[in-house]
N, C-alpha and C positions, 0 to 999 in steps of 0.2 A: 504493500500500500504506500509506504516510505518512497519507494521507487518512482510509482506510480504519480504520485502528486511531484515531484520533482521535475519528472518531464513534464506536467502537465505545464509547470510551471514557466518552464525552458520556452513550450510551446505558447503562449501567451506572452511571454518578454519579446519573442519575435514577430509577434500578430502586432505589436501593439507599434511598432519601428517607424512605419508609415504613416507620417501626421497627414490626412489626408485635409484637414483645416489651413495648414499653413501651406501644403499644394496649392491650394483653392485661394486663397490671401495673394499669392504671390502673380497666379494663374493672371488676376480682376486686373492687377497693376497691366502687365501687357496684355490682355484680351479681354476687355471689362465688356464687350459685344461678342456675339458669333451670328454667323449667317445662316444655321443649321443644328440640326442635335449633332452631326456626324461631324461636322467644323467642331463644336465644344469635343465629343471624344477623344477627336487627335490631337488638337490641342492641349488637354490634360492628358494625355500618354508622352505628349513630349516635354509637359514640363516634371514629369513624374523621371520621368529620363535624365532631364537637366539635372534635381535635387540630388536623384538618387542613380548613380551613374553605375553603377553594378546592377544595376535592377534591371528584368527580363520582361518587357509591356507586349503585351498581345490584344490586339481588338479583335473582336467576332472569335471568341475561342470558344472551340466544342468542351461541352463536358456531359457525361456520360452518368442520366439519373435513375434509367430507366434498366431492369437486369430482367436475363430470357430463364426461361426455366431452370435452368441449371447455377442461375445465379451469378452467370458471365455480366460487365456492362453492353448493353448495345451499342453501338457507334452513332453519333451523329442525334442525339436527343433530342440536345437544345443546344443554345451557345450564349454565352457571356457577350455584355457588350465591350468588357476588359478583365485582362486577369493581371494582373501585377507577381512575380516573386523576388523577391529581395533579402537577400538570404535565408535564414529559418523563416521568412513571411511568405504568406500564402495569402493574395487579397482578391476577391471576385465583385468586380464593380458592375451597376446597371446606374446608366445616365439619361435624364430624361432633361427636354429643352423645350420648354412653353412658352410660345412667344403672344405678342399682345402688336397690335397696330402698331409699327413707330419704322419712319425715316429719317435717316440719320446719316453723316461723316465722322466717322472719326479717325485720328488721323490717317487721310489723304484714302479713305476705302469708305464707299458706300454701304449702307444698309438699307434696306429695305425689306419690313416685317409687317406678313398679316396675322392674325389672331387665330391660333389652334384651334382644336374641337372645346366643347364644354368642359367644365369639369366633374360632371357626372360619368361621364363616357371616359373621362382619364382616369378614376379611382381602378377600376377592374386593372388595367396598365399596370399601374404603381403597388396597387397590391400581390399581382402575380409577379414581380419582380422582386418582391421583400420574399415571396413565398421560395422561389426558385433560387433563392440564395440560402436560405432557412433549411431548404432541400440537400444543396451543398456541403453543408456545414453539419449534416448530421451524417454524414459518408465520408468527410474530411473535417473531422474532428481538430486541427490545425490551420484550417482557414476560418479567415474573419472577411464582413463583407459590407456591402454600403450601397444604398440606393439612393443616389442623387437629383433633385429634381432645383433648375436653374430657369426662371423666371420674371418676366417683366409683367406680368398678370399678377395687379394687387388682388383682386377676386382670390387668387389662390392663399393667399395670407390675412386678409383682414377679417378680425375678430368679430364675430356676430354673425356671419354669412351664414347660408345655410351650408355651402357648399366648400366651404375656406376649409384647409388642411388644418387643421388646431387641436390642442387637445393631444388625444391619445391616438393611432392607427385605429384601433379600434371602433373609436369617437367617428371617425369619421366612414370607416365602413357602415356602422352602423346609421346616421345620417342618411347616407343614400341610397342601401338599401333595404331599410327598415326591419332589418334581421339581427339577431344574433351575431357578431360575424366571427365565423370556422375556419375562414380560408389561413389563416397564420397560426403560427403557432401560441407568439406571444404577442403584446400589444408594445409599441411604439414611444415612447414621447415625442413631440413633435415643436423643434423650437428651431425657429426660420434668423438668419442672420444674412447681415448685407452684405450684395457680393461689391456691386457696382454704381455708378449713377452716369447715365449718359446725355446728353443733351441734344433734340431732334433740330431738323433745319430750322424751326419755328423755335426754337431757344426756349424748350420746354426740359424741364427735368424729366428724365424716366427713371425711376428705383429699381434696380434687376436686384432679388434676393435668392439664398437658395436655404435647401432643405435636404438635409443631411439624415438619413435613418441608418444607424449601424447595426448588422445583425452579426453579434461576438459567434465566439469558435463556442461548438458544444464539449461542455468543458466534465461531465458525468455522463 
């Protein structure tokens, strides 16, 4: 048992290596805009790269949830939309990019953003994305993980909506589908911090914030 909690240990001091906050802090200074979700992914794989120059970044990575009778993994299940390893770390990212109206320069590059689907229609998204990492993490006990969601849609953060992300995971599955909700394991806290602020041609402020959900290694 002595043993046993020891590496458990080992395995948590290396889950933990990757400040994915101060990626994120550093990311807003040069990319406080993206033109895309797929512009934000590469973006954070290359400054994941920069920080951490030993670290091995993969987008669209396969992993393998699903096993055939005998217990094999099948190939090709599903795929990450990043996996990071960084010595004893093991990290499986899902990044999500909600954008809201806004035309914009910044320096010397064009933007031009319309407005995602609702956010009823994005909750199923965001929560089979925490689930598919929940999935992970109980077959690789040594991975930790994070579902990212990077936003100029105050709707998605302001308190009182019906539809605002606040609260617990839970809080908000339950909101919009007036169930129970089973789809996770555990429930979330949910606390939104500033990524960015941009200014459109019309010298309007935009807020971009994001929202950080970590789902740690299964550690029992």
């Amino acid at each position: 048992m002595l043993r046993l909690n020891r590496l458990r240990n080992v395995l948590l001091q290396g889950v933990s290596s990757l400040d994915i906050h101060s990626v994120l802090k550093l990311l807003s200074d040069k990319r406080p805009i993206f033109h895309s979700e797929a512009d934000f992914q590469f973006a954070l794989a290359r400054k994941i790269v920069d920080e951490y120059p030993d670290s091995h970044v993969r987008l669209e990575y396969p992993v393998h949830l699903a096993q055939d009778k005998s217990g094999r993994s099948e190939p090709g299940s599903t795929h990450l939309d990043m996996w990071v390893e960084n010595g004893s770390t093991r990290t499986a990212l899902e990044l999500k990019y909600k954008k809201h109206d806004l035309v914009a320069n910044v320096r010397c590059e064009n933007f031009s953003m319309t407005r995602d689907k609702k956010h009823t229609e994005f909750v199923p998204e965001f929560v089979s994305d925490v689930r598919k990492i929940e999935q992970i993490n109980k077959k690789r006990p040594d991975v930790n993980g994070y579902v990212i969601l990077i936003t100029n849609d105050h709707l998605y953060w302001e308190a009182g909506r019906k539809n605002s992300f606040e609260g617990t995971l839970h809080d908000v599955i339950a909101k919009n589908s007036g169930k129970t909700p089973r789809e996770i394991s555990h429930s979330y806290d949910l606390h939104w911090k500033d990524y960015s602020c941009v200014k459109d041609t019309k010298n309007r402020i935009h807020m971009f914030r994001y929202l950080l959900v970590e789902i740690p290694p299964v550690t029992s």
